[in-house]
MARVEX-232053 format. One record per residue (C-alpha): x, y, z. Coordinates in nm, 3 decimals, padded with zeros to 5 digits, always signed. Each point is the difference from the previous one (the first is absolute). Example, Ala and Ser with C-alpha at 12.3 -4.5 7.8 and 13.67 -1.06 7.14 Angstrom:
BEGIN
+---------+---------+---------+
|      px |      py |      pz |
+---------+---------+---------+
| +01.230 | -00.450 | +00.780 |
| +00.137 | +00.344 | -00.066 |
+---------+---------+---------+
END
This chain:
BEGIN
+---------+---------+---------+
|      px |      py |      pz |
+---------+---------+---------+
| +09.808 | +09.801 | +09.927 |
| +00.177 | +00.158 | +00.316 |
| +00.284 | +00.240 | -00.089 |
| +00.299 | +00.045 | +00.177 |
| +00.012 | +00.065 | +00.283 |
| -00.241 | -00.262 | +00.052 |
| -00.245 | +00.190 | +00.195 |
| -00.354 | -00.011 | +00.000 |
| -00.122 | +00.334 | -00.104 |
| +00.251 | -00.020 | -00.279 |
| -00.170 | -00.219 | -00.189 |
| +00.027 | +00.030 | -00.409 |
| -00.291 | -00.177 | -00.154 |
| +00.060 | -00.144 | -00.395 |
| -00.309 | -00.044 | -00.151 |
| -00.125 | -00.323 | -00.192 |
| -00.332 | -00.197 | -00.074 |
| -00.276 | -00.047 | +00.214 |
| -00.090 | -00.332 | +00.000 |
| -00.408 | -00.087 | +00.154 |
| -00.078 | -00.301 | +00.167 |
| -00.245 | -00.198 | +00.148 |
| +00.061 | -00.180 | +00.313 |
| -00.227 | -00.294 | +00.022 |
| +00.111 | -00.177 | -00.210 |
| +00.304 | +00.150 | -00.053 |
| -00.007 | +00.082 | -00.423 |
| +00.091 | +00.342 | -00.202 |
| -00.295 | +00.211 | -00.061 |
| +00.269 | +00.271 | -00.226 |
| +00.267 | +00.235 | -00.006 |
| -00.030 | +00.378 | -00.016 |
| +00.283 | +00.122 | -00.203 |
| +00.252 | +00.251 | +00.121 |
| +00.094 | +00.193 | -00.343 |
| +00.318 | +00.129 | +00.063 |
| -00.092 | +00.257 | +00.289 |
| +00.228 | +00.076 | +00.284 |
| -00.212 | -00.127 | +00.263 |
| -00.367 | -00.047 | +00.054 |
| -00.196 | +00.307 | +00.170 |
| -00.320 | -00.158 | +00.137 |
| -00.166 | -00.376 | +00.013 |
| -00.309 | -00.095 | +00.084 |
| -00.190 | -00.355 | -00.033 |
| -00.353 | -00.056 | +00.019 |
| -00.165 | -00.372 | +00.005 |
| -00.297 | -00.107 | +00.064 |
| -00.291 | -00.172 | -00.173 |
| +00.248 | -00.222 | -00.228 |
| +00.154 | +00.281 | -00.135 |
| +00.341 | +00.177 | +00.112 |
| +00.035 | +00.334 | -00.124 |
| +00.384 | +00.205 | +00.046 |
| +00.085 | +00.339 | -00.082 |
| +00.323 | +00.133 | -00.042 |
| +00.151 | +00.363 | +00.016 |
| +00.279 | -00.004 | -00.215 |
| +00.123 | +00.243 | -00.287 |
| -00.241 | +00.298 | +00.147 |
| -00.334 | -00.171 | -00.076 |
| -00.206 | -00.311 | +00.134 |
| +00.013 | -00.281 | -00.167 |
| -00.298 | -00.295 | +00.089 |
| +00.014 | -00.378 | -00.060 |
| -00.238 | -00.246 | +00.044 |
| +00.032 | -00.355 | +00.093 |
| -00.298 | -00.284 | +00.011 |
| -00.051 | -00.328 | +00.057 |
| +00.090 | -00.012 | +00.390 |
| -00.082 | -00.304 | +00.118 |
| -00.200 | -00.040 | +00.362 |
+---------+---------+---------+
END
């Protein structure tokens, strides 16, 4: 969300699910909850060997989910 005045470096982010997909073919592989915080600190995604792997900074600690069954 962009907050007025509409400029770029004012940007006001409202947090919300983060939702993992694969590509080819297109399907939901999960969603990573948000859990009521303000805004989510750090993200990072890891996939590889059929497996995608997130963790997210939110509420002061790490959280880490795991999602399978990515298909080649």
């Amino acid at each position: 969300m962009i907050a007025f005045p509409y400029i770029v470096d004012n940007y006001v982010y409202k947090g919300d699910d983060v939702v993992v997909i694969q590509v080819k073919p297109l399907r939901l592989l999960g969603i990573v909850p948000h859990r009521g915080t303000k805004f989510t600190r750090g993200l990072a995604v890891n996939h590889r060997s059929g497996k995608a792997t997130v963790m997210v900074y939110q509420q002061d600690r790490w959280e880490h989910y795991d999602f399978n069954h990515i298909q080649p």
